[in-house]
Structure formats: structure tokens, C-alpha cells
C-alpha positions as CSV (number, residue, x, y, z in Angstrom):
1,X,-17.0,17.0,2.7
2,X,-18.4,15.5,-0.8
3,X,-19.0,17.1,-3.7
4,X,-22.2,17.3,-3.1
5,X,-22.2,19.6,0.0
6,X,-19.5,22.1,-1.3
7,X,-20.9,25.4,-2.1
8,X,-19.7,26.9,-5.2
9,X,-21.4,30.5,-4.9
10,X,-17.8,31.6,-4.7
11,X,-15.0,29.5,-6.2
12,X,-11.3,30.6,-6.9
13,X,-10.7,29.3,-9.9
14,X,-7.5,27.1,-11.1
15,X,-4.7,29.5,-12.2
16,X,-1.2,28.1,-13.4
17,X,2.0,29.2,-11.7
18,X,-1.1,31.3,-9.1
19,X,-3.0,28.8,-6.8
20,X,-0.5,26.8,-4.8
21,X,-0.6,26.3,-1.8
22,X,0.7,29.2,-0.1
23,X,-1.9,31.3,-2.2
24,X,-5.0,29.0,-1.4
25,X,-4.0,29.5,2.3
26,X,-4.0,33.4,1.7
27,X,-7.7,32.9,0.1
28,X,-8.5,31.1,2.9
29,X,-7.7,33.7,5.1
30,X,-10.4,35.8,3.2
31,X,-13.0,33.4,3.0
32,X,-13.7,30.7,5.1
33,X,-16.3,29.1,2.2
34,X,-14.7,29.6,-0.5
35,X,-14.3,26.7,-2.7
36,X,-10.2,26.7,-3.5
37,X,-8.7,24.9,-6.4
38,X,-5.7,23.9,-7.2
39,X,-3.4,25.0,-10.1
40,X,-3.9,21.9,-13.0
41,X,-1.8,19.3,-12.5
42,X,-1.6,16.5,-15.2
43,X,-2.2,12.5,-14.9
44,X,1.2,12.0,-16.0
45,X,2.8,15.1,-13.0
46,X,0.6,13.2,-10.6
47,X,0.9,9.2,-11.7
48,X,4.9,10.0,-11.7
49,X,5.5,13.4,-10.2
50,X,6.3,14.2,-6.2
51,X,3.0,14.2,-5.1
52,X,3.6,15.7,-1.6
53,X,4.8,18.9,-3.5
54,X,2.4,19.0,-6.4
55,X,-0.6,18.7,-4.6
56,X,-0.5,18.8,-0.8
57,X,-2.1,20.8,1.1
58,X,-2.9,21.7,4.7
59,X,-6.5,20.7,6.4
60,X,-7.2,24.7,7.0
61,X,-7.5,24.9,2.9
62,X,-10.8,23.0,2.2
63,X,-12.6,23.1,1.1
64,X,-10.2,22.5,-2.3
65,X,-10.6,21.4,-5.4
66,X,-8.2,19.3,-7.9
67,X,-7.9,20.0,-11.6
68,X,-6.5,17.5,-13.5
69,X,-5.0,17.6,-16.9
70,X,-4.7,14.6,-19.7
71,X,-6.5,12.9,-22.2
72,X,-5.9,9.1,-21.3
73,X,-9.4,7.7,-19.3
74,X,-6.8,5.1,-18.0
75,X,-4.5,7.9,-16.2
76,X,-7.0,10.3,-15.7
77,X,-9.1,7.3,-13.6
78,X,-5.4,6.8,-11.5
79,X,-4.7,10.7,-10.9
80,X,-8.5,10.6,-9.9
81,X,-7.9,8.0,-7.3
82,X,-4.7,9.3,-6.4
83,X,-6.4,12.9,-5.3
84,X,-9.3,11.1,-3.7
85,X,-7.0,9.7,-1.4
86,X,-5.1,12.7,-0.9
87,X,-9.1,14.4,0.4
88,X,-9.9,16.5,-2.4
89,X,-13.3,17.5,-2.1
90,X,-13.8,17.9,-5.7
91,X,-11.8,16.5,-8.9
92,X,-12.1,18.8,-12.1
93,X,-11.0,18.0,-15.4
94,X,-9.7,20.8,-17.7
95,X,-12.0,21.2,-21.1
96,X,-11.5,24.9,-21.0
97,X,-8.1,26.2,-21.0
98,X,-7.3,27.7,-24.5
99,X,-3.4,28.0,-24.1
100,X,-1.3,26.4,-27.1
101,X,0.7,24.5,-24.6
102,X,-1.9,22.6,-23.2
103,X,-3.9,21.9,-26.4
104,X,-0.3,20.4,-27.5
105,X,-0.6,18.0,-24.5
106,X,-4.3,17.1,-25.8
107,X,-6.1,18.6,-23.3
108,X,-7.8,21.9,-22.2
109,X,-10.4,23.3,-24.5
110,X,-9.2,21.3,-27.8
111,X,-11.0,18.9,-25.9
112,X,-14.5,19.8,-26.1
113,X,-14.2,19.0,-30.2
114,X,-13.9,15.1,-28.7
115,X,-16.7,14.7,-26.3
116,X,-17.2,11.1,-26.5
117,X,-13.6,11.1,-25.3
118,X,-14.2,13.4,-22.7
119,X,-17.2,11.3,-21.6
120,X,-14.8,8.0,-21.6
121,X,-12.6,10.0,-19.2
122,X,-15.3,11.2,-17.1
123,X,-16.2,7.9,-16.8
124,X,-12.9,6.5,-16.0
125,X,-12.4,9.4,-13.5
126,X,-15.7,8.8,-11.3
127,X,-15.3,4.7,-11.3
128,X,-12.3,5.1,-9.0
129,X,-13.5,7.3,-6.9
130,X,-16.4,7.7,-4.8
């Protein structure tokens, strides 16, 4: 399924320390169209993290949706390309979360006051995948 035959009518949206797996399989259960996402993972969690456990997921979830996390077009393009080939329907990255913790990474909403940046890491992101 690409991106551009998922329906996003009804989307559950990323929630930290919510959406794993077990609870996208329990939306699932409610609706079978639902577009799923996954709670935001960073470049860095997924360049160097155990991916099997940060972002696996069963077949019966999709479709599902990645958000990423970061700030660096270089590791945002290899956390793209890493979810790509994991079948993520969709790859997101996080301009809106507010929270102080993740505006002290450089990412979430502080981003939106650096959209050239976020353009360079759009960029990055859909030049390595398809």
C-alpha cells in the first residue's frame, strides 16, 4: 500500500508511551481502515536502537504509519529508509509536538520556526525512499 492509496478519514494519531504495538493491534481490532501510527521514534532510536522492538509490527496492523523524530536531513534520510524497508505505509516527521523534552532534542513544534530546515529534511527523507 503507498502513501498515496491510504485513507486518512480516520487516523489514530502518534501517542508516546500509547501506540505500540500491542495497542495498534487493539485499534485494529476496531477498525479495519484505520490509518495506525506509531509512537515517534527518533533517527538516532532507530539508526542505533533495536529496531525489531522499536518499530516492528505484525502484517494485521496496516495500514501503519512511522513518525520519526530529529533534526539531522542526513539521519532523518537513514531512519526514513530504514522504515521503508521495514513496510511502513507512511513516514511522518514530528513538527508539532510542543513538549519541552522534545524541543530540547530540536525537534517537534520548535521546528516549524526553521522551515527551510524542515524542507532540507523533507527532502532528505523522500530521496531514500520511494
Amino acid at each position: 500500500m503507498t502513501s498515496d492509496t491510504l485513507d486518512r478519514r480516520f487516523c489514530v494519531a502518534p501517542m508516546m508511551e500509547w501506540t505500540d504495538r500491542h495497542c495498534r493491534a487493539f485499534h485494529r481490532t476496531l477498525s479495519k481502515g484505520a490509518l495506525l501510527y506509531t509512537e515517534m521514534v527518533t533517527a538516532d532510536a532507530l539508526i542505533h536502537g533495536d529496531r525489531n522492538r522499536l518499530i516492528g509490527f505484525d502484517p494485521s496492523e496496516h495500514p501503519v504509519a512511522i513518525q520519526i523524530g530529529g533534526s539531522d536531513p542526513r539521519k532523518l534520510a537513514e531512519a526514513a529508509k530504514i522504515s521503508t524497508d521495514f513496510g511502513y505505509g507512511e513516514i511522518n516527521l514530528n513538527v508539532g509536538c510542543p513538549s519541552d523534552r522534545v524541543q530540547s532534542g530540536r525537534f517537534g513544534a520548535c521546528l516549524m520556526r526553521e522551515p527551510e530546515l524542515v524542507a532540507e529534511c523533507v527532502s532528505a527523507m523522500q530521496a531514500a525512499t520511494h
